[in-house]
KOLGU-4560 file (N, C-alpha, C; in nm, 3 decimals, padded with zeros to 5 digits):
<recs>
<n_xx: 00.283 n_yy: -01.106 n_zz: 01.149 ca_xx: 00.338 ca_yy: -00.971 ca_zz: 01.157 c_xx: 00.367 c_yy: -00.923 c_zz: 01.015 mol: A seq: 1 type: UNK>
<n_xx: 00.348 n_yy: -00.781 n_zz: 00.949 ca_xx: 00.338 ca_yy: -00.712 ca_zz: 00.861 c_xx: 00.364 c_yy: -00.584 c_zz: 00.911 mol: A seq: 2 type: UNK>
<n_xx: 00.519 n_yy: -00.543 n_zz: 00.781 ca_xx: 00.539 ca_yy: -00.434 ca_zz: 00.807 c_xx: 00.501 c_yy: -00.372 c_zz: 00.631 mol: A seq: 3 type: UNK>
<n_xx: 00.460 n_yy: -00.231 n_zz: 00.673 ca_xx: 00.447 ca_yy: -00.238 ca_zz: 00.539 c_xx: 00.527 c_yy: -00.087 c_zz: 00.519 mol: A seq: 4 type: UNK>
<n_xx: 00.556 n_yy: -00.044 n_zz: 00.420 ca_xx: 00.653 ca_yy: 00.105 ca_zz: 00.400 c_xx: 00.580 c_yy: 00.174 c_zz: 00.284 mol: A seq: 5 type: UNK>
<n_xx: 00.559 n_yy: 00.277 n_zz: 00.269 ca_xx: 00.496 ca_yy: 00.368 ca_zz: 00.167 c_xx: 00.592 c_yy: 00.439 c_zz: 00.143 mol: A seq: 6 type: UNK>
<n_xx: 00.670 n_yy: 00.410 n_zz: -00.039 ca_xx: 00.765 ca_yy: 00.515 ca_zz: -00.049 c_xx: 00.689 c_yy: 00.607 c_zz: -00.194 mol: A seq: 7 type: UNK>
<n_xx: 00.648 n_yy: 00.623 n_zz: -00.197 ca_xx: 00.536 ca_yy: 00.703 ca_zz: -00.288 c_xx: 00.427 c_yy: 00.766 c_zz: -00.274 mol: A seq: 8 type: UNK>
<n_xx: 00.386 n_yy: 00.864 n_zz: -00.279 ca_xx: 00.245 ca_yy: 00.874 ca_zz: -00.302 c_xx: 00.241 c_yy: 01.062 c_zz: -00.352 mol: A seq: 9 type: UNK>
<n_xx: 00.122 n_yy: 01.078 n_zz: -00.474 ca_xx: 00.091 ca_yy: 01.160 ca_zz: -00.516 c_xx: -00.078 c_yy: 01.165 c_zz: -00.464 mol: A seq: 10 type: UNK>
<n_xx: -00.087 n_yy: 01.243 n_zz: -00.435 ca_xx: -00.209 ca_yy: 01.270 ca_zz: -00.362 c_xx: -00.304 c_yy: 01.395 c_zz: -00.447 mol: A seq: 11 type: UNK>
<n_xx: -00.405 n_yy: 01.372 n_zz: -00.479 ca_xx: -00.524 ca_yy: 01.449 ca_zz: -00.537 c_xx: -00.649 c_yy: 01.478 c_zz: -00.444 mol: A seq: 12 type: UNK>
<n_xx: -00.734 n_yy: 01.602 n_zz: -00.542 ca_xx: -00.844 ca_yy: 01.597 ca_zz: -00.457 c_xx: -00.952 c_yy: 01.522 c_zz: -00.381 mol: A seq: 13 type: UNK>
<n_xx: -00.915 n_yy: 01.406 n_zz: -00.494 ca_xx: -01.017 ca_yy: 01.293 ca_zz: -00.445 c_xx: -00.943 c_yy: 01.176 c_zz: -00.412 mol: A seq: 14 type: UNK>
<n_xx: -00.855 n_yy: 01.146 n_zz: -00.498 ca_xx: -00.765 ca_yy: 01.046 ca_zz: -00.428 c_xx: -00.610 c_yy: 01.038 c_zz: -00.427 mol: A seq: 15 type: UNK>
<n_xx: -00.587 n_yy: 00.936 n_zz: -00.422 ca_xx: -00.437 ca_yy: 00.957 ca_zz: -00.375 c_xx: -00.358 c_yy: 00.808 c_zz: -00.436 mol: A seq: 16 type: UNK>
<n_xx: -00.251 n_yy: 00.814 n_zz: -00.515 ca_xx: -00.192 ca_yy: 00.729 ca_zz: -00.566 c_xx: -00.025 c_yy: 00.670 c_zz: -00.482 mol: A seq: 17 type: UNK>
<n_xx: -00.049 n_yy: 00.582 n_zz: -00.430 ca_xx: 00.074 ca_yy: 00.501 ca_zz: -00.348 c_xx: 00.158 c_yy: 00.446 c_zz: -00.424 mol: A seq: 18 type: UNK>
<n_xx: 00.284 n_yy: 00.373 n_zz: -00.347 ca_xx: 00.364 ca_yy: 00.257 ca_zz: -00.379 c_xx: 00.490 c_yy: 00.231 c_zz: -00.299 mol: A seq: 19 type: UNK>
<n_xx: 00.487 n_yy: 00.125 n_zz: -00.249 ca_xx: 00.538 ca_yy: 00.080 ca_zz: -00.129 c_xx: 00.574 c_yy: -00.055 c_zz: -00.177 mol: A seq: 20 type: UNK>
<n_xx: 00.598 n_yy: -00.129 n_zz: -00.064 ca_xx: 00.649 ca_yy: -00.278 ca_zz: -00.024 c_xx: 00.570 c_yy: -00.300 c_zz: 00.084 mol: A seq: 21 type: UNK>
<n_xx: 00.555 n_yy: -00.473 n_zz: 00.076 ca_xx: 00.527 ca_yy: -00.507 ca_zz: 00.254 c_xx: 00.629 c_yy: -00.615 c_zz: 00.246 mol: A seq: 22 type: UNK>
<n_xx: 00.645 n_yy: -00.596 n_zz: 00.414 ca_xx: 00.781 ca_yy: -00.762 ca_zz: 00.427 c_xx: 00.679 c_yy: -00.815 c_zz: 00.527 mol: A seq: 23 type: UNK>
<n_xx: 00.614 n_yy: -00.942 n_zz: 00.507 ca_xx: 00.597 ca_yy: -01.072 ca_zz: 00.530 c_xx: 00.648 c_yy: -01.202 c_zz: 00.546 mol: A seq: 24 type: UNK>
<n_xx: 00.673 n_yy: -01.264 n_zz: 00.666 ca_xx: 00.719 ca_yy: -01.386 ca_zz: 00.659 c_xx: 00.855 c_yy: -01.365 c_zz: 00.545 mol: A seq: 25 type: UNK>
<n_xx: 00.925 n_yy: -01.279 n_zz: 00.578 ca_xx: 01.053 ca_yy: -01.293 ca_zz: 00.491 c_xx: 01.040 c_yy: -01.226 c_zz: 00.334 mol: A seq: 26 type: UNK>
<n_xx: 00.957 n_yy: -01.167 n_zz: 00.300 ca_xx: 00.868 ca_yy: -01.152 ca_zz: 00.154 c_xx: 00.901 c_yy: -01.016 c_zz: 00.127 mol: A seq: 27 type: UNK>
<n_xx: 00.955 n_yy: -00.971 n_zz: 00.085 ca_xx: 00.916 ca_yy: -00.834 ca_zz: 00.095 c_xx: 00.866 c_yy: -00.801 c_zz: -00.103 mol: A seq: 28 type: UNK>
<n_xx: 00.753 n_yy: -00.756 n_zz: -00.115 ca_xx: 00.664 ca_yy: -00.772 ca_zz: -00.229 c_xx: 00.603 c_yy: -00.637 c_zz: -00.229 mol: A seq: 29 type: UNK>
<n_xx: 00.635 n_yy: -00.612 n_zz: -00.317 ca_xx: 00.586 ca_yy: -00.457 ca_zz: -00.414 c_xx: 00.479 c_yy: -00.438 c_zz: -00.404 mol: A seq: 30 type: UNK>
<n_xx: 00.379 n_yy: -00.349 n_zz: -00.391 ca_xx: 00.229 ca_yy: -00.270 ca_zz: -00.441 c_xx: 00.212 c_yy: -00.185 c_zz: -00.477 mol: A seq: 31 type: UNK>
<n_xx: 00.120 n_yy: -00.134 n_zz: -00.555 ca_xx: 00.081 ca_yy: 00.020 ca_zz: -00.619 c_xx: -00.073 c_yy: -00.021 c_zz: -00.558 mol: A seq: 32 type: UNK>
<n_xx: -00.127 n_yy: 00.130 n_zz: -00.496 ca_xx: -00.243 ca_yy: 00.119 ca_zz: -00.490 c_xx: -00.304 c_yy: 00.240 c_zz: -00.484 mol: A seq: 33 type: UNK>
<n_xx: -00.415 n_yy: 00.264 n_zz: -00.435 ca_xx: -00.567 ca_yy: 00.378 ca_zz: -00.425 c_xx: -00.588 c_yy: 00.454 c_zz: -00.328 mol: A seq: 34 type: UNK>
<n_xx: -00.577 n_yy: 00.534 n_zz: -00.270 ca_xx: -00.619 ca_yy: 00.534 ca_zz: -00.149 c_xx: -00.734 c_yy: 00.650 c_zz: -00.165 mol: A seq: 35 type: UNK>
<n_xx: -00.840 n_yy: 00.668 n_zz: -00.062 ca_xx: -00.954 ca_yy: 00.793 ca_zz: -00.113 c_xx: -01.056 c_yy: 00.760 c_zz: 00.016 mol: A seq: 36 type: UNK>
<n_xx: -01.126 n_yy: 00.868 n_zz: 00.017 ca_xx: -01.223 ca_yy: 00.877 ca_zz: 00.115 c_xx: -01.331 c_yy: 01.004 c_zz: 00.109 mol: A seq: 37 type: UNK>
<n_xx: -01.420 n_yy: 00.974 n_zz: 00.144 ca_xx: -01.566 ca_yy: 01.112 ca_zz: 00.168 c_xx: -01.633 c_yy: 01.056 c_zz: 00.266 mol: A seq: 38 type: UNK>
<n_xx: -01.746 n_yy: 01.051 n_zz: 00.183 ca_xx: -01.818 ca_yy: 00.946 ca_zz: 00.236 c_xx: -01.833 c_yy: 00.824 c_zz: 00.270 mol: A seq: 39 type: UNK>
<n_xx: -01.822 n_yy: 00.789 n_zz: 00.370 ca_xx: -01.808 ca_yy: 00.623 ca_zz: 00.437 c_xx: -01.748 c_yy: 00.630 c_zz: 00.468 mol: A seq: 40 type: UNK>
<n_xx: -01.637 n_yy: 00.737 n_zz: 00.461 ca_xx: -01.484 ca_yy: 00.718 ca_zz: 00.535 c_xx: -01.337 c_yy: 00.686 c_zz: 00.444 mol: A seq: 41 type: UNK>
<n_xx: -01.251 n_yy: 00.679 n_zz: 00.525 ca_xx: -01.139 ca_yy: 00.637 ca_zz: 00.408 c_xx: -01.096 c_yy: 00.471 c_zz: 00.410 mol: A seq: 42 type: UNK>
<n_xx: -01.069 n_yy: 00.474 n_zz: 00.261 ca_xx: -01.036 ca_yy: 00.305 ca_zz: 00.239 c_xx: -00.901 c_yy: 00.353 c_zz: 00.126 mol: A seq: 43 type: UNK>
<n_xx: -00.824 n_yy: 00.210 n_zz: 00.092 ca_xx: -00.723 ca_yy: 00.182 ca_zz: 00.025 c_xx: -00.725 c_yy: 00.052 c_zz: -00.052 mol: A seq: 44 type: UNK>
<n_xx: -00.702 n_yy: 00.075 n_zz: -00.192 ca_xx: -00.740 ca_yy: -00.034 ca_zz: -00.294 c_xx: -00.549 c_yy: -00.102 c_zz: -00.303 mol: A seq: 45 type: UNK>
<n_xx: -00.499 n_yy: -00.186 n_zz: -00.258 ca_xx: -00.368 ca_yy: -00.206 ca_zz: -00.319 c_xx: -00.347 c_yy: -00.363 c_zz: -00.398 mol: A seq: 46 type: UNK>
<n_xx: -00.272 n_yy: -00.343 n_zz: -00.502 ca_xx: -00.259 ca_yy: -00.485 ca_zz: -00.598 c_xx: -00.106 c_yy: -00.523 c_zz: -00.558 mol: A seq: 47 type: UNK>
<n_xx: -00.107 n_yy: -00.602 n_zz: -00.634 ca_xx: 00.027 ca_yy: -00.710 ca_zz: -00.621 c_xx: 00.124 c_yy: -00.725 c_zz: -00.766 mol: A seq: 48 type: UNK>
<n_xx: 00.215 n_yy: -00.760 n_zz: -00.817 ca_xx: 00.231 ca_yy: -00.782 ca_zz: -00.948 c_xx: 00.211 c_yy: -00.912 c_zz: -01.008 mol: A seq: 49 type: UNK>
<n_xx: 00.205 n_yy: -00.970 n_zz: -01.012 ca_xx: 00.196 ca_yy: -01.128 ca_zz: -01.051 c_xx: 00.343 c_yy: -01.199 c_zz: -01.013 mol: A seq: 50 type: UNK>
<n_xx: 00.427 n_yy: -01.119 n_zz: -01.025 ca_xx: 00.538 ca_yy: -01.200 ca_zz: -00.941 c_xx: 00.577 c_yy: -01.210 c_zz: -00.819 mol: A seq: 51 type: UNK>
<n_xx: 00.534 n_yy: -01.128 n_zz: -00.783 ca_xx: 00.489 ca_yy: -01.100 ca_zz: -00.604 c_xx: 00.386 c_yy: -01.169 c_zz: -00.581 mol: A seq: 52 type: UNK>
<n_xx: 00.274 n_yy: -01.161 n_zz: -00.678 ca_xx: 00.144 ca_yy: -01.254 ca_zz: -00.554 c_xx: 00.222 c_yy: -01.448 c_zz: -00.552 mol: A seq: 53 type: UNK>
<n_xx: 00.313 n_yy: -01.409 n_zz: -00.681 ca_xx: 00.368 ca_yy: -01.579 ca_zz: -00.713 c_xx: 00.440 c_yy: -01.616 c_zz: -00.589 mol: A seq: 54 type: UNK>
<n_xx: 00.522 n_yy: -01.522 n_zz: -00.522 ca_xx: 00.594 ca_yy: -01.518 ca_zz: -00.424 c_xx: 00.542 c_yy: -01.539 c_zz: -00.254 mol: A seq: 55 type: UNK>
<n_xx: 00.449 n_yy: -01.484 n_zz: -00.277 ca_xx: 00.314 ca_yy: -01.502 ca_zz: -00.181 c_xx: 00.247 c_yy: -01.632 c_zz: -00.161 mol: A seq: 56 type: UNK>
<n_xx: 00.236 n_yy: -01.693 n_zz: -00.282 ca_xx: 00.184 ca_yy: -01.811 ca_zz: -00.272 c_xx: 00.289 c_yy: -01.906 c_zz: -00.223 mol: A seq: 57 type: UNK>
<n_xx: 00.380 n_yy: -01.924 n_zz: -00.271 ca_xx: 00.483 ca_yy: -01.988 ca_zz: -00.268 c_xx: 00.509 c_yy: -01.962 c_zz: -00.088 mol: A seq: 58 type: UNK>
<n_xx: 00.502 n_yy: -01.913 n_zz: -00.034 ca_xx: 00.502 ca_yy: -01.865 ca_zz: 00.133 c_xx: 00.362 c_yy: -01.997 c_zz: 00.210 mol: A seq: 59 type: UNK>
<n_xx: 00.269 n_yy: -01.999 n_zz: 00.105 ca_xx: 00.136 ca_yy: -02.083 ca_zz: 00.148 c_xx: 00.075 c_yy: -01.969 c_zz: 00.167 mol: A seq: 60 type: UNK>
<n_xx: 00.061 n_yy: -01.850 n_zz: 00.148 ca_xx: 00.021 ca_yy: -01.729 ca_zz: 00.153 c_xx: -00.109 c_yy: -01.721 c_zz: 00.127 mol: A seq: 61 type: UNK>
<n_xx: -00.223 n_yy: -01.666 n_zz: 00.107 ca_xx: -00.341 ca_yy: -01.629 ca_zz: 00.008 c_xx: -00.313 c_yy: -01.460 c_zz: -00.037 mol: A seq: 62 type: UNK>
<n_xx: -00.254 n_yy: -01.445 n_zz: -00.157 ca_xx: -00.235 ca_yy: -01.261 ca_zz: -00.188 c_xx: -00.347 c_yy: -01.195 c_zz: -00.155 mol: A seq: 63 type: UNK>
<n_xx: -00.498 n_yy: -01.238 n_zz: -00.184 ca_xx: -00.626 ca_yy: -01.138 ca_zz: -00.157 c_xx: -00.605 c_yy: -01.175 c_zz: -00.003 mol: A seq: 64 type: UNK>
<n_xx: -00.581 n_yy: -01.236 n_zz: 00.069 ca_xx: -00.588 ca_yy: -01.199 ca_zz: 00.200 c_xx: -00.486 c_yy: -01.113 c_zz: 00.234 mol: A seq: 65 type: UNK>
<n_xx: -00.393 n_yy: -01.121 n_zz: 00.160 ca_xx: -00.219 ca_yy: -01.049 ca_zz: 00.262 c_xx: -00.292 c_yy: -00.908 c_zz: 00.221 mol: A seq: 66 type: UNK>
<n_xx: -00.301 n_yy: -00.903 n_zz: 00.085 ca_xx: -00.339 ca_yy: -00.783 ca_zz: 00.046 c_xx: -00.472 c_yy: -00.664 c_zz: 00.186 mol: A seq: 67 type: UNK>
<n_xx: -00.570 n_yy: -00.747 n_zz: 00.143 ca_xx: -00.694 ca_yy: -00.726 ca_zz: 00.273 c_xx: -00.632 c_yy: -00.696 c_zz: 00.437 mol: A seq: 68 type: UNK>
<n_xx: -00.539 n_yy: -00.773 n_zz: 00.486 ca_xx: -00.466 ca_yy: -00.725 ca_zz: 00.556 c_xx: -00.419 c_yy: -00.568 c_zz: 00.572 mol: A seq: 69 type: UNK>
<n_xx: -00.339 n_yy: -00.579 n_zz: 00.466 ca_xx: -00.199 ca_yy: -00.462 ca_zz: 00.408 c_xx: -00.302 c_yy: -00.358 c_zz: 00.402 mol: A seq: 70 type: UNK>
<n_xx: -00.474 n_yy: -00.397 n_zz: 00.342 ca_xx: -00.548 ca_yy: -00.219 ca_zz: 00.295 c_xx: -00.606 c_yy: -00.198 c_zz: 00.468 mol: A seq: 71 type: UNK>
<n_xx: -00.601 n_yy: -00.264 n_zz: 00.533 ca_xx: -00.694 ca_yy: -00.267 ca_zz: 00.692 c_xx: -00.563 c_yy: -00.180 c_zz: 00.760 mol: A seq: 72 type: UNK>
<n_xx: -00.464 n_yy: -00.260 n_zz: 00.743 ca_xx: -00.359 ca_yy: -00.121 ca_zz: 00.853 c_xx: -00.322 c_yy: -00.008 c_zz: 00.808 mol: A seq: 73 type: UNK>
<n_xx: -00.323 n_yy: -00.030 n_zz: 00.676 ca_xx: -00.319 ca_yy: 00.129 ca_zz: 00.564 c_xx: -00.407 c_yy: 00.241 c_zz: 00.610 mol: A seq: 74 type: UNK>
<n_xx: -00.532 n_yy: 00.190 n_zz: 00.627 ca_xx: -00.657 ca_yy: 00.242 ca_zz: 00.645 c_xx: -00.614 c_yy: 00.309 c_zz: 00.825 mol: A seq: 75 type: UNK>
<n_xx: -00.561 n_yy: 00.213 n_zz: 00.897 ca_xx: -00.564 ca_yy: 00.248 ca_zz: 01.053 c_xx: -00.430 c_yy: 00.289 c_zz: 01.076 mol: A seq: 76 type: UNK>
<n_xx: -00.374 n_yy: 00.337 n_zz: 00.985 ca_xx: -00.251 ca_yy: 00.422 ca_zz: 01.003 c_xx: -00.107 c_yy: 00.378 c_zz: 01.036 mol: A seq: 77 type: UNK>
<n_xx: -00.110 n_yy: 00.212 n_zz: 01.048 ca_xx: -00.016 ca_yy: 00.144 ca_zz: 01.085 c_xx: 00.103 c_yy: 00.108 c_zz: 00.979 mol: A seq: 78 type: UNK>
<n_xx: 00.154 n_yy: 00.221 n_zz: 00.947 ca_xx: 00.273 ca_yy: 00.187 ca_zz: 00.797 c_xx: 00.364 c_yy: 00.293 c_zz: 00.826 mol: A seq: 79 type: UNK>
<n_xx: 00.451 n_yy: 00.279 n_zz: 00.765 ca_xx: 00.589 ca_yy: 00.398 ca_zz: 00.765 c_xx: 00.642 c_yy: 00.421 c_zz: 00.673 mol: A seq: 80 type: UNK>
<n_xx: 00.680 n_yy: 00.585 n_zz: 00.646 ca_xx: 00.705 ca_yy: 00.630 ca_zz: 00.526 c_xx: 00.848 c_yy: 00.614 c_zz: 00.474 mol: A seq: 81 type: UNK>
<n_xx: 00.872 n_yy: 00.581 n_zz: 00.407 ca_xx: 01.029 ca_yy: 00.542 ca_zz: 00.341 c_xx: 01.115 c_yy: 00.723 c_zz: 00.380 mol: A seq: 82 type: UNK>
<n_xx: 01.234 n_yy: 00.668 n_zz: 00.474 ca_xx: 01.300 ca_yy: 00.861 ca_zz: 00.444 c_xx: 01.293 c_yy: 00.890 c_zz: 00.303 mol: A seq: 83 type: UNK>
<n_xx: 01.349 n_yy: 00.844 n_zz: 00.207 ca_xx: 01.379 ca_yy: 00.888 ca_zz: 00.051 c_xx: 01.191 c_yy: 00.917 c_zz: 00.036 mol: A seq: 84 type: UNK>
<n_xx: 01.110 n_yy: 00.912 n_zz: 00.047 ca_xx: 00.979 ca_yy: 00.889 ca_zz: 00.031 c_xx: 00.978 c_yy: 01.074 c_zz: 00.036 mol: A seq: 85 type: UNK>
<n_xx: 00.878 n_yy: 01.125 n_zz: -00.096 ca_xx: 00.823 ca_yy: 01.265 ca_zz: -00.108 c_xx: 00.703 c_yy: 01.294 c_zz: -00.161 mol: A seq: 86 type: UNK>
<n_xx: 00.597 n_yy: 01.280 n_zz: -00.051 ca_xx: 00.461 ca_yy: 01.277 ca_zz: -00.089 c_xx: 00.405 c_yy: 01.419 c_zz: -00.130 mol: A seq: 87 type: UNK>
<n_xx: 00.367 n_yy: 01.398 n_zz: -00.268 ca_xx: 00.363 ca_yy: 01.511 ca_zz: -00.367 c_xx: 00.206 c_yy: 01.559 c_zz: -00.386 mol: A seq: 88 type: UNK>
<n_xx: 00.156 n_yy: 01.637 n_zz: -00.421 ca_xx: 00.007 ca_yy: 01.678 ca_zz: -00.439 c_xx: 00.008 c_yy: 01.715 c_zz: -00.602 mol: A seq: 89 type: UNK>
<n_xx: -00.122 n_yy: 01.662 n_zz: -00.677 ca_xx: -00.117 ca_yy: 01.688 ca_zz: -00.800 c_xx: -00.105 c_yy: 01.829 c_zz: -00.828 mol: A seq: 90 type: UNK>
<n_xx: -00.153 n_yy: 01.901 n_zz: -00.753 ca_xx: -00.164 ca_yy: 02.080 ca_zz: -00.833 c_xx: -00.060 c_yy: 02.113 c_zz: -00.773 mol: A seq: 91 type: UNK>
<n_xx: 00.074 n_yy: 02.049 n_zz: -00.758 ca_xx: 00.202 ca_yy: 02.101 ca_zz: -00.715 c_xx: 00.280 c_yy: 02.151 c_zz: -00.634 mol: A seq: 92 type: UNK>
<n_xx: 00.141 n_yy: 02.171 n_zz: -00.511 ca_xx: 00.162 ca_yy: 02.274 ca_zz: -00.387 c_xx: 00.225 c_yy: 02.145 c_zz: -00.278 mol: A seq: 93 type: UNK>
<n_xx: 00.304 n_yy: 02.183 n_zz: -00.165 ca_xx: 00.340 ca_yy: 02.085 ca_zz: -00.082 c_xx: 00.316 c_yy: 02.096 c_zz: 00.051 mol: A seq: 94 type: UNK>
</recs>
């Protein structure tokens, strides 16, 4: 089970810039990531910091998998937006 929270995101024409947490197995570990779509559809690129994926491991974790996970429910809509969370558009409009 993975919950994950999006309390960021600035959003552009082409893509869109995140940052959230996921809580795992007790974990709860930071990401910044990508998100964008046209053609092929939409996908989401998200990283880890190195002290978080350390934290991950330390769980017996694999980070490129939690991660691969975390971009698959991103992608299928399964996350929740932080209340304090104010998703902004680059040319300023809301």
């Amino acid at each position: 089970m993975m919950d994950i929270v999006v309390e960021d995101a600035l959003m552009g024409s082409v893509a869109g810039f995140i940052k959230g947490y996921i809580v795992v197995e007790g974990l709860r570990a930071r990401f910044e990531g990508v998100a964008y779509g046209r053609f092929g559809g939409q996908n989401v690129s998200i990283k880890f910091s190195a002290k978080a994926k350390h934290a991950i491991k330390q769980r017996g974790l694999d980070p490129d998998e939690v991660a691969q996970h975390a971009q698959h429910l991103i992608v299928q809509g399964t996350f929740r937006i932080a209340p304090s969370a104010k998703p902004r558009r680059e040319d300023g409009l809301q």
